[in-house]
TILOVO-401328 format. One line per 3 residues: number of its first residue (from 1); for each residue x, y, z of N, C-alpha, C. Coordinates in nm, 3 decimals. Layout:
N
NUM> X,Y,Z,X,Y,Z,X,Y,Z | ...;
This chain:
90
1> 2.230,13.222,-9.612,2.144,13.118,-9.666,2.228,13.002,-9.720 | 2.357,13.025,-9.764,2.420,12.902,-9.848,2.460,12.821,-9.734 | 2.483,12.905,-9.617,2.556,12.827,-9.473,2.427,12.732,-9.441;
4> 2.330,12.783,-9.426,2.218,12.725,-9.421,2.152,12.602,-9.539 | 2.166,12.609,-9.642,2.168,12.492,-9.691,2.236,12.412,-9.717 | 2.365,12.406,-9.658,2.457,12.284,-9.600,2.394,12.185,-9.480;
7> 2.311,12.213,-9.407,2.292,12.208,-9.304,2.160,12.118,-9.372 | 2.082,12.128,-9.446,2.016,12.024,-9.500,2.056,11.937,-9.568 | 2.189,11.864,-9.517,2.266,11.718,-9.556,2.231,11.619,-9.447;
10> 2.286,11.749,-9.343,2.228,11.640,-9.196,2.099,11.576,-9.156 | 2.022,11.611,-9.233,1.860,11.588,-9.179,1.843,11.480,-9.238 | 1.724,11.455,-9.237,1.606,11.339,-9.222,1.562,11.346,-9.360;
13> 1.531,11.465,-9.425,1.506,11.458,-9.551,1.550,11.453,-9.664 | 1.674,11.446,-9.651,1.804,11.367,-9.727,1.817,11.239,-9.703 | 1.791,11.156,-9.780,1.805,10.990,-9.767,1.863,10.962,-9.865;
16> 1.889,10.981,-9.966,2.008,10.937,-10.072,2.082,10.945,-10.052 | 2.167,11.046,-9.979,2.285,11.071,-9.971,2.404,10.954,-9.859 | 2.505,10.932,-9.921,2.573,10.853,-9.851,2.688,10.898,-9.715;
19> 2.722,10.852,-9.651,2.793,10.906,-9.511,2.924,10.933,-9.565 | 2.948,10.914,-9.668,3.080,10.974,-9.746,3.027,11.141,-9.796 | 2.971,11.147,-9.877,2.884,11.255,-9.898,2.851,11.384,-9.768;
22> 2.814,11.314,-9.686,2.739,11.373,-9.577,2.897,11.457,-9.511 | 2.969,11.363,-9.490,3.140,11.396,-9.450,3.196,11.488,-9.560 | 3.213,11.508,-9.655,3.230,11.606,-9.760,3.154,11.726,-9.756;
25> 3.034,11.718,-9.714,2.930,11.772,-9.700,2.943,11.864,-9.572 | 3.018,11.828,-9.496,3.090,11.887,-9.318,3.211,12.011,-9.351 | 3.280,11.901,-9.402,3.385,12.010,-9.452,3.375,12.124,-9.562;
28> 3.280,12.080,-9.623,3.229,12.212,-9.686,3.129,12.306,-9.657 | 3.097,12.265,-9.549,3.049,12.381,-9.434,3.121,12.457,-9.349 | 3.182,12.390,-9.351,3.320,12.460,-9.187,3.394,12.540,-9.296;
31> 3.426,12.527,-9.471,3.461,12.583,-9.510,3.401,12.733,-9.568 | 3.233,12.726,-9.565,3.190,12.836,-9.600,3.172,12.878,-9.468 | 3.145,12.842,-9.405,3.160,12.931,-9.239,3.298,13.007,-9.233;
34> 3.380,12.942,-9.256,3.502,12.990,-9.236,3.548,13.150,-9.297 | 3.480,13.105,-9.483,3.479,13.236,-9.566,3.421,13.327,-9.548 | 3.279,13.304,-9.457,3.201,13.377,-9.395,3.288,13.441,-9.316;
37> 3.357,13.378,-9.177,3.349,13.503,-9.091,3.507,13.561,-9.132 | 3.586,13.507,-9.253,3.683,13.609,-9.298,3.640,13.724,-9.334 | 3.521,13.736,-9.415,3.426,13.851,-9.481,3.472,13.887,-9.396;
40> 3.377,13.878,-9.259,3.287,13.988,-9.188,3.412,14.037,-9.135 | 3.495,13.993,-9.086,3.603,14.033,-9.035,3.703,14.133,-9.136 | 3.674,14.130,-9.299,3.716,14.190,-9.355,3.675,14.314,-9.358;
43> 3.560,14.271,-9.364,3.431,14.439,-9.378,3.429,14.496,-9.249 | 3.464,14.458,-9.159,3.458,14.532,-9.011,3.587,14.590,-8.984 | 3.719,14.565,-9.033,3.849,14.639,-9.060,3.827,14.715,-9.174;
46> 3.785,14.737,-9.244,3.765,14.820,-9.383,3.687,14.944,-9.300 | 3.552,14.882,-9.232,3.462,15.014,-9.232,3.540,15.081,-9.096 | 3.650,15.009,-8.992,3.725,15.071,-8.883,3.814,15.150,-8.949;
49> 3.901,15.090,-9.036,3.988,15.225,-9.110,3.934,15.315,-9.217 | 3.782,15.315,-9.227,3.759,15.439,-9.316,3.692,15.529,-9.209 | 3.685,15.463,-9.098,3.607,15.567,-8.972,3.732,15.633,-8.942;
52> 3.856,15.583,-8.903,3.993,15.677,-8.844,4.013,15.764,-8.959 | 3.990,15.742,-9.069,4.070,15.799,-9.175,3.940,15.911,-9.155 | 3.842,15.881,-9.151,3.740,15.996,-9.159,3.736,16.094,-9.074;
55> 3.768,16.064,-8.941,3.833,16.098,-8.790,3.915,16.166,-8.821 | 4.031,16.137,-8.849,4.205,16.221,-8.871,4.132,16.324,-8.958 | 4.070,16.292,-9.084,4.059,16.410,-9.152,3.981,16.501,-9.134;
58> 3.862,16.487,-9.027,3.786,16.619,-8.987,3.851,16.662,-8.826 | 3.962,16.555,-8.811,4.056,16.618,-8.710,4.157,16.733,-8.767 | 4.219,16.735,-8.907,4.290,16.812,-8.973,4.245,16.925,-9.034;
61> 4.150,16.937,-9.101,4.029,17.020,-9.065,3.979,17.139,-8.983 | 3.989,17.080,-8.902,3.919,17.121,-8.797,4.087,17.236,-8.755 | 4.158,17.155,-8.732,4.295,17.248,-8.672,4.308,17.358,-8.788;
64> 4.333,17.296,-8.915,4.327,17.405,-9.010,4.235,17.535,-9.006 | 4.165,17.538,-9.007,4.056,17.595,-8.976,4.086,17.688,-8.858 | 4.132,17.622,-8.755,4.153,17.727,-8.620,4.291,17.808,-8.657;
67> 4.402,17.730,-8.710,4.507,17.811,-8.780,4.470,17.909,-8.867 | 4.362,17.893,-8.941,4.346,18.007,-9.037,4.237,18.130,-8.962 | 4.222,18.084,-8.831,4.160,18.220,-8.801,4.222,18.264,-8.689;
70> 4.326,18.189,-8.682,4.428,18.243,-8.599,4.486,18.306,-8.676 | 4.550,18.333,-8.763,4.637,18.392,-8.912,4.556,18.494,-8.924 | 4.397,18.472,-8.952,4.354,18.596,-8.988,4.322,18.746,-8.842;
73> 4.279,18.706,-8.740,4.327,18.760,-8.641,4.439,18.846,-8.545 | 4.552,18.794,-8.657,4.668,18.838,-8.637,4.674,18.883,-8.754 | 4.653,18.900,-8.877,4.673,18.997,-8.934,4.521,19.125,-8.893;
76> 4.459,19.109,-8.869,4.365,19.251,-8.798,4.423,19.322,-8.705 | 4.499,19.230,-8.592,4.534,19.317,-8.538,4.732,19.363,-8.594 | 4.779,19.316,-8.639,4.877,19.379,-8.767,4.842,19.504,-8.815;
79> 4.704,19.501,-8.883,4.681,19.648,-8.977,4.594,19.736,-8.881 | 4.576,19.696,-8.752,4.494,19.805,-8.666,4.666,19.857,-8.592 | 4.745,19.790,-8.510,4.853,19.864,-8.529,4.943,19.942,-8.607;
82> 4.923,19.890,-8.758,4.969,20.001,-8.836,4.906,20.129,-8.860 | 4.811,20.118,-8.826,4.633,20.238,-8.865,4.722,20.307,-8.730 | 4.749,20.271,-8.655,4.760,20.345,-8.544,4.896,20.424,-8.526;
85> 4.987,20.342,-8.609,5.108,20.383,-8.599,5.109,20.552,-8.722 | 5.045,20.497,-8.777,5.042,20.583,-8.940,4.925,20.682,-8.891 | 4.839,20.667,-8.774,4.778,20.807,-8.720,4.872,20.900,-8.629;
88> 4.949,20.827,-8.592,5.066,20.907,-8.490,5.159,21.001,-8.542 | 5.200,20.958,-8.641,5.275,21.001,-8.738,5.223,21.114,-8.834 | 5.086,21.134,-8.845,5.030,21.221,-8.867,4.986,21.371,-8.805;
């Protein structure tokens, strides 16, 4: 909206205003345009690196997770070979 009421300098229903004014009035549009699309460009790298970061970490996760039931798997079969060793022996 503020980009937008810059834009009512140029019109018809502004008649006071002088062509000095109106020229001041330009450049301080091109300048909130400008701040504008730094934003957006800010907020669209912000919300891209909290998506990777969100990514990597249910990527890390996720491996963890398979490591720990890989770990636990290998210890079952650990204490079913010992069960077996310690029935032999019996």
């Amino acid at each position: 909206m503020f980009g937008i009421y810059h834009l009512f300098i140029f019109t018809d229903w502004v008649t006071t205003i002088s062509a000095k004014s109106a020229y001041y009035g330009g450049y301080s549009q091109c300048i909130v345009l400008g701040l504008m699309i730094i934003y957006g460009i800010f907020r669209m790298v912000r919300q891209s690196v909290n998506a990777l970061k969100n990514k990597w970490r249910q990527n890390r996760y996720n491996k963890m997770m398979a490591l720990s039931l890989q770990r636990k798997q290998a210890l079952i079969i650990e204490q079913a070979e010992l069960e077996a060793i310690q029935a032999e022996l019996m």
